[in-house]
C-alpha positions as MATLAB code, in Angstrom:
seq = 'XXXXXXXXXXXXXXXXXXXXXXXXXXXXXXXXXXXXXXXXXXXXXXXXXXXXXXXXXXXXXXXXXXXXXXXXXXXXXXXXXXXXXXXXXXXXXXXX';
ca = [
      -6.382  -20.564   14.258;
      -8.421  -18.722   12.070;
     -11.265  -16.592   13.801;
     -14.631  -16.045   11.937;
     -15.739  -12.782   11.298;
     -19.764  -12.213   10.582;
     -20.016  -10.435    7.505;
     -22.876   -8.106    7.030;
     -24.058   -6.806    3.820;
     -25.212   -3.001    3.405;
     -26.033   -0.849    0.543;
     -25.402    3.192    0.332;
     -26.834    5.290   -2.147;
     -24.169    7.278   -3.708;
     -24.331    9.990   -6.788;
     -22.249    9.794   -9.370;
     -21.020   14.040  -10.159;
     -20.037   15.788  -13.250;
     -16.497   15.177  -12.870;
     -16.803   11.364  -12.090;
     -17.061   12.272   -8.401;
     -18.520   10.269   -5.711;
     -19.461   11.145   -1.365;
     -18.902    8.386    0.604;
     -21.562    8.721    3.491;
     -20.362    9.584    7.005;
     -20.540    6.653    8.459;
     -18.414    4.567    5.423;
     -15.464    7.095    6.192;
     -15.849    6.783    9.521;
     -15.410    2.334    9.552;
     -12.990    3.179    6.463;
     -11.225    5.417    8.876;
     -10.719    7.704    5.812;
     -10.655   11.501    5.770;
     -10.066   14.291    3.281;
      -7.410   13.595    0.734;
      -7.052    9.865    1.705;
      -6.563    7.519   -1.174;
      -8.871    4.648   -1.599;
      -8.767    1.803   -4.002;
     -11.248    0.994   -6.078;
     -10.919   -3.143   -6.909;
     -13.052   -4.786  -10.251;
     -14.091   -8.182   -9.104;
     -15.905   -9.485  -12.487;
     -18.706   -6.845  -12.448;
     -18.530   -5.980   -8.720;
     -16.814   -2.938   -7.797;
     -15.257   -2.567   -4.130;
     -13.828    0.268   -2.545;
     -10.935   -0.220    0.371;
      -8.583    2.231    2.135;
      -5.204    1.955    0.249;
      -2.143    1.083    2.202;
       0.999    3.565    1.597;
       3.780    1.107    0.430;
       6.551    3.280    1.919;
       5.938    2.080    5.587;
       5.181   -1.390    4.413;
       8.436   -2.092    2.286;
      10.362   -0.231    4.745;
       8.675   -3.170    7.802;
       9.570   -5.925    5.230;
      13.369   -4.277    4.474;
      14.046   -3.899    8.030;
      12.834   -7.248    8.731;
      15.152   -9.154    5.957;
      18.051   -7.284    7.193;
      17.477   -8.378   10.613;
      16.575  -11.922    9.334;
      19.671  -12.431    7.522;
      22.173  -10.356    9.939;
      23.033   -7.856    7.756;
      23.337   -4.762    9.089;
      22.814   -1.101    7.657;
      26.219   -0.117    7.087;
      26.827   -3.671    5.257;
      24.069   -3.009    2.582;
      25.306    0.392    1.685;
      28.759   -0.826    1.369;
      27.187   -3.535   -0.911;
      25.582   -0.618   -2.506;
      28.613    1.659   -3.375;
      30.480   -1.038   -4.327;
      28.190   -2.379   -7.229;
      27.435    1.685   -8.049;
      31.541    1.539   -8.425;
      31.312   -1.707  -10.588;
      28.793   -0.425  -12.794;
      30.353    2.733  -13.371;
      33.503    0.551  -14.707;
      31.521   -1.296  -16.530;
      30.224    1.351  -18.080;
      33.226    3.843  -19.193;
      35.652    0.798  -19.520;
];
């Protein structure tokens, strides 16, 4: 089941700098949950603009890797056996 969520519409003055730099107000980092040095992505939705906390993809591919190999029964030790022995086939391939 799908929940509804109320969605609220609010506008914050920003100021466009020099160098192409914008501040988020205090209180957008803070419901961003974004701090110093975060990376944020900035989405083009015809001429909208959005801006939403970026996900790392590290932690996210690593979830969906761990979650194929335990899907499929494979275990750790299998795929890098896999692994050296394709690195061993295309190194034949390759100086044969």
């Amino acid at each position: 089941m799908i929940q509804e969520q109320e969605i609220t519409l609010e506008t914050y003055p920003v100021r466009l700098r020099s160098r192409g730099q914008i501040t988020l107000p205090q209180s957008v980092r803070e419901r961003l949950d974004v701090s110093d040095g975060d990376f944020l992505l900035l989405v083009e939705v015809g001429d909208l603009f959005f801006i939403t906390p970026k996900p790392l993809q590290v932690p996210r591919l690593a979830d969906k890797i761990a979650d194929l190999i335990d899907d499929s029964g494979v275990s750790l030790a299998d795929l890098l056996q896999g692994l050296a022995e394709e690195r061993a086939s295309i190194w034949q391939e390759r100086n044969s």
